[in-house]
PDB file of N, CA, C and O in Angstrom:
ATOM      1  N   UNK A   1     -63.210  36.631  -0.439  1.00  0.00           N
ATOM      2  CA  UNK A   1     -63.161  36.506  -1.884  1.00  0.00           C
ATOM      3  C   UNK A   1     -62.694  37.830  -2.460  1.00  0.00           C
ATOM      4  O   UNK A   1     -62.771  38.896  -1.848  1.00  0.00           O
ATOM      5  N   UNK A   2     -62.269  37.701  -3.524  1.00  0.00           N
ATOM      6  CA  UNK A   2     -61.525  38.805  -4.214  1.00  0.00           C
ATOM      7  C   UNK A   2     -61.297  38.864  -5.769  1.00  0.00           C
ATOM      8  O   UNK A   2     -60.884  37.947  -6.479  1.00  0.00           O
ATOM      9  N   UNK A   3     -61.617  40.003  -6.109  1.00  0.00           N
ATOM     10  CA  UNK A   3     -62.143  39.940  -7.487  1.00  0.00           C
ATOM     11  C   UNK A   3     -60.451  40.800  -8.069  1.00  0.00           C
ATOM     12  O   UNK A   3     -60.509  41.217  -9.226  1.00  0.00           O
ATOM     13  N   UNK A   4     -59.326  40.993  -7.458  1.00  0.00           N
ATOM     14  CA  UNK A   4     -58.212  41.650  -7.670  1.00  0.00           C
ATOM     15  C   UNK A   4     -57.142  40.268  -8.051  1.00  0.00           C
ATOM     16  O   UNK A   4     -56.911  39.170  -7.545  1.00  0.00           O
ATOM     17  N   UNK A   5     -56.519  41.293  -9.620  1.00  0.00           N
ATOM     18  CA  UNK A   5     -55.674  39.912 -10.235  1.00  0.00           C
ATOM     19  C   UNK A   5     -54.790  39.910  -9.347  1.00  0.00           C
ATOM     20  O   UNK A   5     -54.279  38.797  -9.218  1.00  0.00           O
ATOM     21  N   UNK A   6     -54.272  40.914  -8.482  1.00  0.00           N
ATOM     22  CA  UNK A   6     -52.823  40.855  -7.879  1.00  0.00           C
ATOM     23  C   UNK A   6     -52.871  40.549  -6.437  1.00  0.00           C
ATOM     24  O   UNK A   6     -51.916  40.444  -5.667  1.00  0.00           O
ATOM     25  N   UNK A   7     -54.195  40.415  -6.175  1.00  0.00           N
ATOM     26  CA  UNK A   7     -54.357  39.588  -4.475  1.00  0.00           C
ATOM     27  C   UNK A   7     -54.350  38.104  -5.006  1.00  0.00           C
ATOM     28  O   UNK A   7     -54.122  37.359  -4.053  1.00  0.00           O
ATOM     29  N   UNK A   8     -54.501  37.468  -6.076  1.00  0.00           N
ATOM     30  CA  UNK A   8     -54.636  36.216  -6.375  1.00  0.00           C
ATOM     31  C   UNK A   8     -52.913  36.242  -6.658  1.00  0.00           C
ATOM     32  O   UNK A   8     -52.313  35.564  -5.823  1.00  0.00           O
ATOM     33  N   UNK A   9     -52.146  36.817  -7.550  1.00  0.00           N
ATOM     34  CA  UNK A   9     -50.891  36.249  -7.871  1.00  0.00           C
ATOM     35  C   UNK A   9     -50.212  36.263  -6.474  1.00  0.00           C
ATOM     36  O   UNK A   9     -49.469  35.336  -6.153  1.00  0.00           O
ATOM     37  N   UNK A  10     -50.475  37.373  -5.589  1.00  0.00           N
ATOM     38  CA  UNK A  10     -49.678  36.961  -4.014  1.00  0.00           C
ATOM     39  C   UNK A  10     -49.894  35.840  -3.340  1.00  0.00           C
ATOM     40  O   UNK A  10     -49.099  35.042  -2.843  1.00  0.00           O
ATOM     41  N   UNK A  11     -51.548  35.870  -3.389  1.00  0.00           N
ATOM     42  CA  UNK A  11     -51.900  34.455  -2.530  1.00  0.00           C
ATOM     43  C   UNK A  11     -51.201  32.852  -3.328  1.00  0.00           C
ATOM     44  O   UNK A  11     -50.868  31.801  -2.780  1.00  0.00           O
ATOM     45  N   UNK A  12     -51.182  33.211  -4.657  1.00  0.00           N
ATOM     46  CA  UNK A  12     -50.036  31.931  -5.467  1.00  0.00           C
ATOM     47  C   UNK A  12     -48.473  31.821  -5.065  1.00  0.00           C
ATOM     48  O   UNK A  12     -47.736  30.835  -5.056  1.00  0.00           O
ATOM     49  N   UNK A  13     -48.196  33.325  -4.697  1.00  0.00           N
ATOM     50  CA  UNK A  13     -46.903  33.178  -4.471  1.00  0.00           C
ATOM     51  C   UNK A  13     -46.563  32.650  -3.299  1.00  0.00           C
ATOM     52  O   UNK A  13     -45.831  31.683  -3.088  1.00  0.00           O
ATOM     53  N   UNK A  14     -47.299  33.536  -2.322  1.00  0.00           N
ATOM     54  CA  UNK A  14     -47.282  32.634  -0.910  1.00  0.00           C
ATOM     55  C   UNK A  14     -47.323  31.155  -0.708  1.00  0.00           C
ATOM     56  O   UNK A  14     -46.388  30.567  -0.164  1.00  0.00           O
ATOM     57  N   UNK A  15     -48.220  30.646  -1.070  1.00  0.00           N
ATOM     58  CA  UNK A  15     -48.705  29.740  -0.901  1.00  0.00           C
ATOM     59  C   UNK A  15     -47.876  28.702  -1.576  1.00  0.00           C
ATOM     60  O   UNK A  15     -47.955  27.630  -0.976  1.00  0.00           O
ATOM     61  N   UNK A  16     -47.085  28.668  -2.657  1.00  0.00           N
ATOM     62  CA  UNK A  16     -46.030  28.085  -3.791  1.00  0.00           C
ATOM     63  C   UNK A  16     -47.192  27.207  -4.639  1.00  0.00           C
ATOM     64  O   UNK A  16     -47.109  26.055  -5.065  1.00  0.00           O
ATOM     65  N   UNK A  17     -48.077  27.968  -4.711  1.00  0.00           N
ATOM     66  CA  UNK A  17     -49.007  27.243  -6.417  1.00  0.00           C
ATOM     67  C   UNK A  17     -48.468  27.922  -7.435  1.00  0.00           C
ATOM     68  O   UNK A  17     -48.093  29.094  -7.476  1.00  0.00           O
ATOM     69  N   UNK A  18     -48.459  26.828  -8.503  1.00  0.00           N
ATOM     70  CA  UNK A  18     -48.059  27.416 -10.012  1.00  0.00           C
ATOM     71  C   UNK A  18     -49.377  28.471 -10.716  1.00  0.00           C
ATOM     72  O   UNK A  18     -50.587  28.247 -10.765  1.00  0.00           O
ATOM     73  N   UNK A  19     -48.597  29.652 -11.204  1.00  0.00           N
ATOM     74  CA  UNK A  19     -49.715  30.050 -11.506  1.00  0.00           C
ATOM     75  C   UNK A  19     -49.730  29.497 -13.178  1.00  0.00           C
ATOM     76  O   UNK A  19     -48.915  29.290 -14.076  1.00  0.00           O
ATOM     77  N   UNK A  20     -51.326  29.402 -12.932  1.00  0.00           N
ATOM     78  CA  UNK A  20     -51.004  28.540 -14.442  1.00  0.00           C
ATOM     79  C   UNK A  20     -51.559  29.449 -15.770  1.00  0.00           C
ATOM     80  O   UNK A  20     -51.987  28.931 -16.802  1.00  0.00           O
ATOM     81  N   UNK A  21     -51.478  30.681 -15.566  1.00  0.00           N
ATOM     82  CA  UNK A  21     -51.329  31.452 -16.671  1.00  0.00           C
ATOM     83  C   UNK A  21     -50.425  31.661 -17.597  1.00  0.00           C
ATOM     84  O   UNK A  21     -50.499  31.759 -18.822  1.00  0.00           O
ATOM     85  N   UNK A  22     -48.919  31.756 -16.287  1.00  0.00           N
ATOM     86  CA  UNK A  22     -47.661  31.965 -17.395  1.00  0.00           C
ATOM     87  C   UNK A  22     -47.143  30.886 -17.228  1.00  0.00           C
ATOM     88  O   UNK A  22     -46.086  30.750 -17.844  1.00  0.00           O
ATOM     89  N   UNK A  23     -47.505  29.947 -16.561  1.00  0.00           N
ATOM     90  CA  UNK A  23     -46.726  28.560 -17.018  1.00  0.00           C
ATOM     91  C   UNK A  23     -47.210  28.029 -17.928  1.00  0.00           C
ATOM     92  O   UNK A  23     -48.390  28.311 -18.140  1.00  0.00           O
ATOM     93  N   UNK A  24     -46.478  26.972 -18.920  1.00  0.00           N
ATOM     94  CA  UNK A  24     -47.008  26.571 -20.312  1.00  0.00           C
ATOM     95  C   UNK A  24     -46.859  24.919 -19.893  1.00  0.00           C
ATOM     96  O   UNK A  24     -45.908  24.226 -19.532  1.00  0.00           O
ATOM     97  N   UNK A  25     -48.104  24.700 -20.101  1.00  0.00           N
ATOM     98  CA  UNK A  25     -48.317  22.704 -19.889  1.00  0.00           C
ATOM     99  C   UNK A  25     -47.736  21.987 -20.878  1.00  0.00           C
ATOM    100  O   UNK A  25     -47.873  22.285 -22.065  1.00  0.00           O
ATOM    101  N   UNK A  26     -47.041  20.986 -20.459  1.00  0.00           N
ATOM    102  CA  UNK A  26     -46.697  20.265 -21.075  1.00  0.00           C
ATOM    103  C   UNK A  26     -47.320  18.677 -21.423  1.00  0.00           C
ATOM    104  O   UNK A  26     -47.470  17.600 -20.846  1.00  0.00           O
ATOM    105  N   UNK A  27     -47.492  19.108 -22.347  1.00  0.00           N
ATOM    106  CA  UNK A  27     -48.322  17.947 -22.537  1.00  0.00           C
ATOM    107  C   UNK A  27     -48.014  16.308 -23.147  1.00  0.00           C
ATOM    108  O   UNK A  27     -47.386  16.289 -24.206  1.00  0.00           O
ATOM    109  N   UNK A  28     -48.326  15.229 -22.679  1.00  0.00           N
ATOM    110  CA  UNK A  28     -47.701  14.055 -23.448  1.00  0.00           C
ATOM    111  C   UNK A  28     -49.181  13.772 -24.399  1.00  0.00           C
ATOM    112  O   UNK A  28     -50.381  13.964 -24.203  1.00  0.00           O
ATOM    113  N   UNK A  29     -48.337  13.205 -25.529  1.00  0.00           N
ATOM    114  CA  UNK A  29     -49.122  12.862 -26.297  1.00  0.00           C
ATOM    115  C   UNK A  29     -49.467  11.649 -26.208  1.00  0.00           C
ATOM    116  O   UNK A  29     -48.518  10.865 -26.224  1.00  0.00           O
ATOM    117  N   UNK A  30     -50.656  11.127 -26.103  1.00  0.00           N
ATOM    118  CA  UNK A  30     -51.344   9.731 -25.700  1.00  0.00           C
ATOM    119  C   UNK A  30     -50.629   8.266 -26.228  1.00  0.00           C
ATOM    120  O   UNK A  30     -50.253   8.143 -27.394  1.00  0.00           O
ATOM    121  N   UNK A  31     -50.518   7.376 -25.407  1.00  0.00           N
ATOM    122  CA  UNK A  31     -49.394   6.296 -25.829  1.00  0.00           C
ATOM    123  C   UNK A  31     -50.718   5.412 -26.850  1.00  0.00           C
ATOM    124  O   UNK A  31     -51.940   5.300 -26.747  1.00  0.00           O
ATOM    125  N   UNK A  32     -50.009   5.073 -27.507  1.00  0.00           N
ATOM    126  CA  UNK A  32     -50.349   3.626 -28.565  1.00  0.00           C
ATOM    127  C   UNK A  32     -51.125   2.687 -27.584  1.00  0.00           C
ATOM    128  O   UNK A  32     -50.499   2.510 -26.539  1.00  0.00           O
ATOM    129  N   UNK A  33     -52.034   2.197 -27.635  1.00  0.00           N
ATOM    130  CA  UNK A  33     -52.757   0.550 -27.033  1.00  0.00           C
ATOM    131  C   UNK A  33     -52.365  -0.538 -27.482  1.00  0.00           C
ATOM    132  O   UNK A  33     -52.703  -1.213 -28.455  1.00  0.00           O
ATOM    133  N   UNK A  34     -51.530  -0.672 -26.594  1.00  0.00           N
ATOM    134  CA  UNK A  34     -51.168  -2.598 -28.046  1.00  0.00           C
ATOM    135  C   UNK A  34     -52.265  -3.338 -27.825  1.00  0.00           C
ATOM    136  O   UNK A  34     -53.144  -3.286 -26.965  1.00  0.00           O
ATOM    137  N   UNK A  35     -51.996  -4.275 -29.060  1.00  0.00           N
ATOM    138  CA  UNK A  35     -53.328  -4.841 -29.793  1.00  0.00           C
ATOM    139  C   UNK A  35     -53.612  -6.160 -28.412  1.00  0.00           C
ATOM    140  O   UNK A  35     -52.589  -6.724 -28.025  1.00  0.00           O
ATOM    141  N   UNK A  36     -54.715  -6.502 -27.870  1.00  0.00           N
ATOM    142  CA  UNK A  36     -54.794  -7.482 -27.307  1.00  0.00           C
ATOM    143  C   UNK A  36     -54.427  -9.202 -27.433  1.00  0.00           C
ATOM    144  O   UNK A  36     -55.525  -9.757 -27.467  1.00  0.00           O
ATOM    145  N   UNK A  37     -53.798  -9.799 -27.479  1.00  0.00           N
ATOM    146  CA  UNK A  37     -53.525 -11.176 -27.895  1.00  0.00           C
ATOM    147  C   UNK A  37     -54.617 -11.882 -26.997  1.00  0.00           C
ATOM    148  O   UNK A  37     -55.077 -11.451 -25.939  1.00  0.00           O
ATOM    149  N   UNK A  38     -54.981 -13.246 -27.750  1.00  0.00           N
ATOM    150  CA  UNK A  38     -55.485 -13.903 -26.891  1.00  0.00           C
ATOM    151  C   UNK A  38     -54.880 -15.051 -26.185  1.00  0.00           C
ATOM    152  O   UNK A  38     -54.137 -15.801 -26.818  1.00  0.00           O
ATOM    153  N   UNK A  39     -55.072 -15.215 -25.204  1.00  0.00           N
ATOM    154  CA  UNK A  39     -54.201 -15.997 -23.992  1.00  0.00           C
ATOM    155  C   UNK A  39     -54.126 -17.749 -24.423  1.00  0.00           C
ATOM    156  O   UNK A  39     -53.192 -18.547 -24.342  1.00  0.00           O
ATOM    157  N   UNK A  40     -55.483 -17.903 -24.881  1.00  0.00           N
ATOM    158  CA  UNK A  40     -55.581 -19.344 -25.556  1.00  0.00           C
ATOM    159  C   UNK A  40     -55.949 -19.484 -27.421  1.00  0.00           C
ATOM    160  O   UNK A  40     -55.909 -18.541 -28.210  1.00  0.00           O
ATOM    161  N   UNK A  41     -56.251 -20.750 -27.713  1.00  0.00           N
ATOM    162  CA  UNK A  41     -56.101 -20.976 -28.656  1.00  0.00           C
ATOM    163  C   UNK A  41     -57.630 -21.011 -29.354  1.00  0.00           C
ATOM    164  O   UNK A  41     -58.529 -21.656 -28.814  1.00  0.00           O
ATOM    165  N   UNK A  42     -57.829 -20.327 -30.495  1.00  0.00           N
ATOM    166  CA  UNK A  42     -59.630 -20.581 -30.776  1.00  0.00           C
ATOM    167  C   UNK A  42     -60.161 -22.055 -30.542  1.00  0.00           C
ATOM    168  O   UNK A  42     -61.301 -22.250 -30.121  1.00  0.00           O
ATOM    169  N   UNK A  43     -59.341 -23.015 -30.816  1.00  0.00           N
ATOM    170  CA  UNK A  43     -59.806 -24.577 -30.839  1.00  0.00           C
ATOM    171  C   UNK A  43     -59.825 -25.208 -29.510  1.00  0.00           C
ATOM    172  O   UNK A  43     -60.200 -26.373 -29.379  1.00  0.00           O
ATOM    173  N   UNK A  44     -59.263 -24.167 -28.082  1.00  0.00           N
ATOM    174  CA  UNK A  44     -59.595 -24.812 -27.286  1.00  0.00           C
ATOM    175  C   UNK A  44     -60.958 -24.022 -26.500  1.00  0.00           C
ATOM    176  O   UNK A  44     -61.237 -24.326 -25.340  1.00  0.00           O
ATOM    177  N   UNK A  45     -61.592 -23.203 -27.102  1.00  0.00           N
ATOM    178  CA  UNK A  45     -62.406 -22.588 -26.741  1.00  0.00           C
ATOM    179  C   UNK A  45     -63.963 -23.076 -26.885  1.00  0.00           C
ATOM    180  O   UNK A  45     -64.490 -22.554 -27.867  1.00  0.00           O
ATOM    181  N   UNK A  46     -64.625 -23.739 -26.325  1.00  0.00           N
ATOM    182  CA  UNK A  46     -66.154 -24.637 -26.449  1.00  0.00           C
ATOM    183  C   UNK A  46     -67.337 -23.582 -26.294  1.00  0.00           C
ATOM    184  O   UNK A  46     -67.309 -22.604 -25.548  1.00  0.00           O
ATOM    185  N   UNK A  47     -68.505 -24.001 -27.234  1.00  0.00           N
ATOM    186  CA  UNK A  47     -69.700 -22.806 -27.358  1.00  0.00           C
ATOM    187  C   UNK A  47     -69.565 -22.106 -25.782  1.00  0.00           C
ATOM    188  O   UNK A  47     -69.477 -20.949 -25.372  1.00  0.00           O
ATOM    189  N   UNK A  48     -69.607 -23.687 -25.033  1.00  0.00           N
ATOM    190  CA  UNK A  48     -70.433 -23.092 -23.445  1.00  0.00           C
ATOM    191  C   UNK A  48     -69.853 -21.965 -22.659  1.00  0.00           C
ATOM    192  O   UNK A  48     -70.436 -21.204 -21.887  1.00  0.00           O
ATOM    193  N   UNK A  49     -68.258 -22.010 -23.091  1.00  0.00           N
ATOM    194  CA  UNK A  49     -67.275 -20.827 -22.689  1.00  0.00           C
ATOM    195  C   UNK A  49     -67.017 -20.182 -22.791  1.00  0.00           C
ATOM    196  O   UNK A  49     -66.315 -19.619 -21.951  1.00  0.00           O
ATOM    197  N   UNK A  50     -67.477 -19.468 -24.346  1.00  0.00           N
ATOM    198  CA  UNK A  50     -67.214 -18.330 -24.513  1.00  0.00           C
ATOM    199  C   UNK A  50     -67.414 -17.105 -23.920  1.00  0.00           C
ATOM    200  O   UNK A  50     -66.601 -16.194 -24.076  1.00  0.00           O
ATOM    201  N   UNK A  51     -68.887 -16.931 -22.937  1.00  0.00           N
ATOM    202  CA  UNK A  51     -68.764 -15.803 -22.478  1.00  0.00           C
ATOM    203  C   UNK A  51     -67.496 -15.715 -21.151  1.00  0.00           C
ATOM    204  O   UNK A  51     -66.949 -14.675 -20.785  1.00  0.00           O
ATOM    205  N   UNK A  52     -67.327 -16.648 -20.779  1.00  0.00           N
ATOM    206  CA  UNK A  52     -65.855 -16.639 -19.805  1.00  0.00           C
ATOM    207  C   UNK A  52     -64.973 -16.539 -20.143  1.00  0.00           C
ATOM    208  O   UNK A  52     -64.130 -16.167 -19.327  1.00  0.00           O
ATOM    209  N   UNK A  53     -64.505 -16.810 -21.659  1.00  0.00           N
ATOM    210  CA  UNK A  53     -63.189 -16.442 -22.217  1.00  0.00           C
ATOM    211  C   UNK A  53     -63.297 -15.569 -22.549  1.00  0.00           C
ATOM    212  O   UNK A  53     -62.286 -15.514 -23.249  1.00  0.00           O
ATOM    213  N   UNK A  54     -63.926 -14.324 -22.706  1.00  0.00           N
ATOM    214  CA  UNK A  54     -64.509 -13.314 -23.557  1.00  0.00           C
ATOM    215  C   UNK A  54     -63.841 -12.330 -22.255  1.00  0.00           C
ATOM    216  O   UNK A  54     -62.773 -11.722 -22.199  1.00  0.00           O
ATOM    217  N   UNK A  55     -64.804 -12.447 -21.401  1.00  0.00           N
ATOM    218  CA  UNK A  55     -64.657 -11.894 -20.329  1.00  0.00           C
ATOM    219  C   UNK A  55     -63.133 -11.790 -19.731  1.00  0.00           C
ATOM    220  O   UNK A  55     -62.666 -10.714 -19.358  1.00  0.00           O
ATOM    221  N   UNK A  56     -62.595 -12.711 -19.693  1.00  0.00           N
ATOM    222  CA  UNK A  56     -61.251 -12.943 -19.454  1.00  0.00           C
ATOM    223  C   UNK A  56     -59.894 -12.096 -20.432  1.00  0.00           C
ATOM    224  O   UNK A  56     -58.695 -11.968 -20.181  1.00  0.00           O
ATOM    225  N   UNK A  57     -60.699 -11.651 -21.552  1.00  0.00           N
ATOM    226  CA  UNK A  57     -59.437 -11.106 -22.264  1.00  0.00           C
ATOM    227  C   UNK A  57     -60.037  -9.799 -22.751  1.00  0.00           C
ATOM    228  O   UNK A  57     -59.555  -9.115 -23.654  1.00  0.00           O
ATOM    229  N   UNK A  58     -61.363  -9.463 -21.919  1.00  0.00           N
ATOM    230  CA  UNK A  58     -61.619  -8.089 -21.901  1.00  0.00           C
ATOM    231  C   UNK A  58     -60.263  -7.352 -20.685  1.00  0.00           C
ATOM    232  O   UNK A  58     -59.807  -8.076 -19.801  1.00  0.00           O
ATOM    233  N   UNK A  59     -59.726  -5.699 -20.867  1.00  0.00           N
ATOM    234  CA  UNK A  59     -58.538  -5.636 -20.188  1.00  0.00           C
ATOM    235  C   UNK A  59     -59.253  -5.136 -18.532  1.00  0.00           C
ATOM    236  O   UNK A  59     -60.322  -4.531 -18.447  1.00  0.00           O
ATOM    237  N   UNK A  60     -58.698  -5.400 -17.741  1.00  0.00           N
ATOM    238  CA  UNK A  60     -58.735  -5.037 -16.157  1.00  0.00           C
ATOM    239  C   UNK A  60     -59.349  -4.002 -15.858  1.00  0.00           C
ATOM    240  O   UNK A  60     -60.296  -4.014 -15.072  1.00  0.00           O
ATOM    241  N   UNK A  61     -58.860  -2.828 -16.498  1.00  0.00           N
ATOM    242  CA  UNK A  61     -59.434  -1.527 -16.558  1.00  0.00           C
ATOM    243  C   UNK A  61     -60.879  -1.309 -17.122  1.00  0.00           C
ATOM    244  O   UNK A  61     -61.594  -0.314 -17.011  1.00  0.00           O
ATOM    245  N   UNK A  62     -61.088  -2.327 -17.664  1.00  0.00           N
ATOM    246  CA  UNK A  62     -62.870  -1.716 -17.697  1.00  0.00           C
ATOM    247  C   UNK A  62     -63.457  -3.136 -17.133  1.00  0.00           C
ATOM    248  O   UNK A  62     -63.623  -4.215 -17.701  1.00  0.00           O
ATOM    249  N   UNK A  63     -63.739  -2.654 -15.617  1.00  0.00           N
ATOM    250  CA  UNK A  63     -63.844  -3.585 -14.873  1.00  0.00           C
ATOM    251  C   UNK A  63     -65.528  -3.386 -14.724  1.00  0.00           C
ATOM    252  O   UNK A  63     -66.123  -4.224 -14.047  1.00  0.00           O
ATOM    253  N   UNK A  64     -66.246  -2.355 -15.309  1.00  0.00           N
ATOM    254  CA  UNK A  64     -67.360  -2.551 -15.067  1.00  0.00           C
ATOM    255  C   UNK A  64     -68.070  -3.297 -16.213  1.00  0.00           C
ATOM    256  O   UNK A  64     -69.182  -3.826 -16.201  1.00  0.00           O
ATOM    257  N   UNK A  65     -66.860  -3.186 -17.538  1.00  0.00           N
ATOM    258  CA  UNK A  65     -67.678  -4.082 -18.504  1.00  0.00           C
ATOM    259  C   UNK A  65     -67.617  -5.668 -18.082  1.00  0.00           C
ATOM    260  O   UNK A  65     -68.637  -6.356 -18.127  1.00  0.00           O
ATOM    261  N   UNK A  66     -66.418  -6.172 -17.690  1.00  0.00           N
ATOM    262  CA  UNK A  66     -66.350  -7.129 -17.590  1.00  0.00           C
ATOM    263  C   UNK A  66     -67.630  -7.822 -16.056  1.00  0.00           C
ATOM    264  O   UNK A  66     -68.124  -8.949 -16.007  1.00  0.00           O
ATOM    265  N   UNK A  67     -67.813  -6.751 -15.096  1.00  0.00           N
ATOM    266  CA  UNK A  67     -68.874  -7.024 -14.381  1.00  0.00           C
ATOM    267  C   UNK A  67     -69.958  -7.554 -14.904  1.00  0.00           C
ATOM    268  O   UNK A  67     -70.453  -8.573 -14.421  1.00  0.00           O
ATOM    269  N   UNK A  68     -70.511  -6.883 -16.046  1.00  0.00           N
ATOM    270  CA  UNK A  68     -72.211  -6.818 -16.434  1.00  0.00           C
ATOM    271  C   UNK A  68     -71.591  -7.586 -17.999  1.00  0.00           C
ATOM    272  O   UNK A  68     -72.097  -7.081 -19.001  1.00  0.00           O
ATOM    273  N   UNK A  69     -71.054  -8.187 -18.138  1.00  0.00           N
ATOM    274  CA  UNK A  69     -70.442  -8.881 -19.070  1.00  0.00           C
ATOM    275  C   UNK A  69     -70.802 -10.610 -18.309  1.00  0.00           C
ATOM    276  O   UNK A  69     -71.233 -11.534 -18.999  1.00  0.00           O
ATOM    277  N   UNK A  70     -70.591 -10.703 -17.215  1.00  0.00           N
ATOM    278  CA  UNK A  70     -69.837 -11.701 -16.422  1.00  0.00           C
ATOM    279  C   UNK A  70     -71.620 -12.147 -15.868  1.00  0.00           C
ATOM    280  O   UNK A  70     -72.092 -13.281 -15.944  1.00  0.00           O
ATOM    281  N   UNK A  71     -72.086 -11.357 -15.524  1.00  0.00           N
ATOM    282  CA  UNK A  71     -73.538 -11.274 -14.970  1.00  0.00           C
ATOM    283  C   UNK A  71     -74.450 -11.272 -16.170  1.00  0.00           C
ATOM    284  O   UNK A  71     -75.025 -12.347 -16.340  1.00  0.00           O
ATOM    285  N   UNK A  72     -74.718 -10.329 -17.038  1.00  0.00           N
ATOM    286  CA  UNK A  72     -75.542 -10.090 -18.364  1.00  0.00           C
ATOM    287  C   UNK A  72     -75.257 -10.011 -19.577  1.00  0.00           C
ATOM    288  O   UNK A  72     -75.151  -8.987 -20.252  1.00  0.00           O
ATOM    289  N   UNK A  73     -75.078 -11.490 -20.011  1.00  0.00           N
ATOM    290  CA  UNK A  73     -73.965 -11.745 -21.188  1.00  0.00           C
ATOM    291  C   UNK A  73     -74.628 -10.709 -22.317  1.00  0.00           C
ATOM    292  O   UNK A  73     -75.849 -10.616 -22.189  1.00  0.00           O
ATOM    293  N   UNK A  74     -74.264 -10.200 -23.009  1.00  0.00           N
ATOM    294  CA  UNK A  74     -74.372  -9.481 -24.141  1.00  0.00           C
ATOM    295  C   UNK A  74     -74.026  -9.572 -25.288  1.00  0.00           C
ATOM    296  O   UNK A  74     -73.233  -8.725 -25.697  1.00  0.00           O
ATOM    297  N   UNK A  75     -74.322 -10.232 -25.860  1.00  0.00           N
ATOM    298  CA  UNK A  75     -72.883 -10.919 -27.486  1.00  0.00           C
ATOM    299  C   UNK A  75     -72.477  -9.862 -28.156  1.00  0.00           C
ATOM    300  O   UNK A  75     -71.369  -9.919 -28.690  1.00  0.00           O
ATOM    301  N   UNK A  76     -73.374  -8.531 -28.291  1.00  0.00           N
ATOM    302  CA  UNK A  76     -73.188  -7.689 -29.391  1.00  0.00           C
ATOM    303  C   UNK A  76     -71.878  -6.784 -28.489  1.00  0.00           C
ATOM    304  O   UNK A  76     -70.736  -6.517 -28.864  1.00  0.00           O
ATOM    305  N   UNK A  77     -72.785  -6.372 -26.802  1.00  0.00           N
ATOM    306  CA  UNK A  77     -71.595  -5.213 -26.642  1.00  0.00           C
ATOM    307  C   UNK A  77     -70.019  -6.218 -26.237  1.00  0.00           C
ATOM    308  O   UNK A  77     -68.841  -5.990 -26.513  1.00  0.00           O
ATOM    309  N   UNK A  78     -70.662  -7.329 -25.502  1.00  0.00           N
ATOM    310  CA  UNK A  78     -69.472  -8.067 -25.139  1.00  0.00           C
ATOM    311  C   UNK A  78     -68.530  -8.445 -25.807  1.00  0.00           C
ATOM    312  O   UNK A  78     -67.420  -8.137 -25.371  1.00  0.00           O
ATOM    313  N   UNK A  79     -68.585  -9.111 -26.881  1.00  0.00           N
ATOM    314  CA  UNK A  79     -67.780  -9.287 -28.134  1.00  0.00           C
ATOM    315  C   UNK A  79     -67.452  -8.259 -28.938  1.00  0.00           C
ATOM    316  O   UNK A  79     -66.710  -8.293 -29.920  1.00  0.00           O
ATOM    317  N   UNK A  80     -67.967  -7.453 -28.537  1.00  0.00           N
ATOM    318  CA  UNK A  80     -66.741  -6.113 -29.319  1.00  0.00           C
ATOM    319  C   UNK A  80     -65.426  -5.315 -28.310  1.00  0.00           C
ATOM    320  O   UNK A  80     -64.716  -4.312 -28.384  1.00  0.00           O
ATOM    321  N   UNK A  81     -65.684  -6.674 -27.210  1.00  0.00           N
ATOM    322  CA  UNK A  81     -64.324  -6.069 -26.289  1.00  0.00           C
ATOM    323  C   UNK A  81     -63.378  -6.970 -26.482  1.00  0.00           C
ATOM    324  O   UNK A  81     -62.221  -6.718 -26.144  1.00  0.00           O
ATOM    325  N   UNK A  82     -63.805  -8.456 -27.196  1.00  0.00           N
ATOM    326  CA  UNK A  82     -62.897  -9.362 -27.157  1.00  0.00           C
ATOM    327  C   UNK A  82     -62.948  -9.930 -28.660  1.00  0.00           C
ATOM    328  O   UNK A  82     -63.601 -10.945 -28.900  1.00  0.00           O
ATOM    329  N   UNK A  83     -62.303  -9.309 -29.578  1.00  0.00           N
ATOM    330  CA  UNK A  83     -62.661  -9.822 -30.865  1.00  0.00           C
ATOM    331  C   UNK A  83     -61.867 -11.320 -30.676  1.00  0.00           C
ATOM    332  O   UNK A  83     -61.138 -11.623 -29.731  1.00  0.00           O
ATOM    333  N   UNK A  84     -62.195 -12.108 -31.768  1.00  0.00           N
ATOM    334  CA  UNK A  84     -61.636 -13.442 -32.174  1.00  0.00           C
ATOM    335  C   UNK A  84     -62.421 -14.428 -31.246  1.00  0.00           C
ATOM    336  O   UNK A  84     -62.319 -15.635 -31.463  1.00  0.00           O
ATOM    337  N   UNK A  85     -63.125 -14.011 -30.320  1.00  0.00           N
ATOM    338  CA  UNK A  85     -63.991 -15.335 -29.084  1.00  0.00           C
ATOM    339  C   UNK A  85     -65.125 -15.426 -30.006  1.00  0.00           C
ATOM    340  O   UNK A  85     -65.453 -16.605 -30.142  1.00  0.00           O
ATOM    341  N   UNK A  86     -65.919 -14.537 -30.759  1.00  0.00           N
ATOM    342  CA  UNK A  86     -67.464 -14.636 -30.712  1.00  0.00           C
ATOM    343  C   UNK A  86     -67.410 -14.881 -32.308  1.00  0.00           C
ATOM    344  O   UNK A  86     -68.451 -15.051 -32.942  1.00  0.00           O
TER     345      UNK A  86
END
């Protein structure tokens, strides 16, 4: 270990890490979420189904809501992932 700035910028150079002091990040600015559509129609949707349609047009990526969604229906948190079902 080494507490010397210029044994660290060699060991960067060697090694081909960026040093990220004088490099400047570039950053993207976060994309837009498009709005979710729903896949079916409200009128074909029956009381008994809703937590399955709900579930279904919650997105992929929050796969743990849709887990404990799917298992421990929730109307309040669940339906605020799928507006227009509840």
């Amino acid at each position: 270990m080494t507490t010397s700035y210029n044994d660290v910028q060699k060991f960067l150079a060697e090694n081909k890490y960026p040093n990220q002091d004088t490099d400047v990040a570039v950053t993207q600015p976060p994309q837009p979420i498009a709005p979710v559509q729903p896949l079916i129609s409200p009128e074909q949707i029956s009381a008994q189904d809703i937590p399955a349609q709900c579930v279904a047009q919650i997105p992929v990526k929050s796969s743990h809501l849709r887990r404990y969604c799917t298992i421990f229906w929730n109307e309040k948190l669940c339906c605020a992932n799928c507006p227009g079902f509840c």
